[in-house]
C-alpha positions, 0 to 999 in steps of 0.5 A: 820586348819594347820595340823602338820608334825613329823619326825622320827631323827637320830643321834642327837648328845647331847640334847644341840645340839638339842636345837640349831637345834630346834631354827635354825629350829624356825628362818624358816618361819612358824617353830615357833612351832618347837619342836625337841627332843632329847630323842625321837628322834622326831621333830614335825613342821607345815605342812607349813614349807620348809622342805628342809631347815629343813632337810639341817639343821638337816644333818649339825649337822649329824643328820639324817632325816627319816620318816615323818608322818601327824598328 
């Protein structure tokens, strides 16, 4: 069973940018089923993706990458 990541994220700039974030976090192997909102501030992905690279895309917005929870 894939287990599912949540990210705590700051500083989101406008909910069109978080759009664009989501769909850059998409084109990652195994972030098909990102989900990133803006209002929240949450960003749900699968356990299995390259956090790294997901979090390397959300500091070139500035936005700000916090706590991370299993779900």
């Amino acid at each position: 069973m894939t287990m599912t990541l949540e990210l705590r994220v700051d500083g989101l700039s406008c909910p069109n940018c978080a759009n664009e974030l989501e769909l850059e976090i998409r084109r990652l192997e195994h972030g098909q089923s990102a989900k990133l909102s803006y209002n929240t501030g949450k960003l749900t992905v699968d356990e299995k993706v390259d956090l790294d690279k997901v979090k390397r895309i959300l500091r070139s917005d500035g936005a700000t990458p916090r706590q991370l929870y299993r779900l």
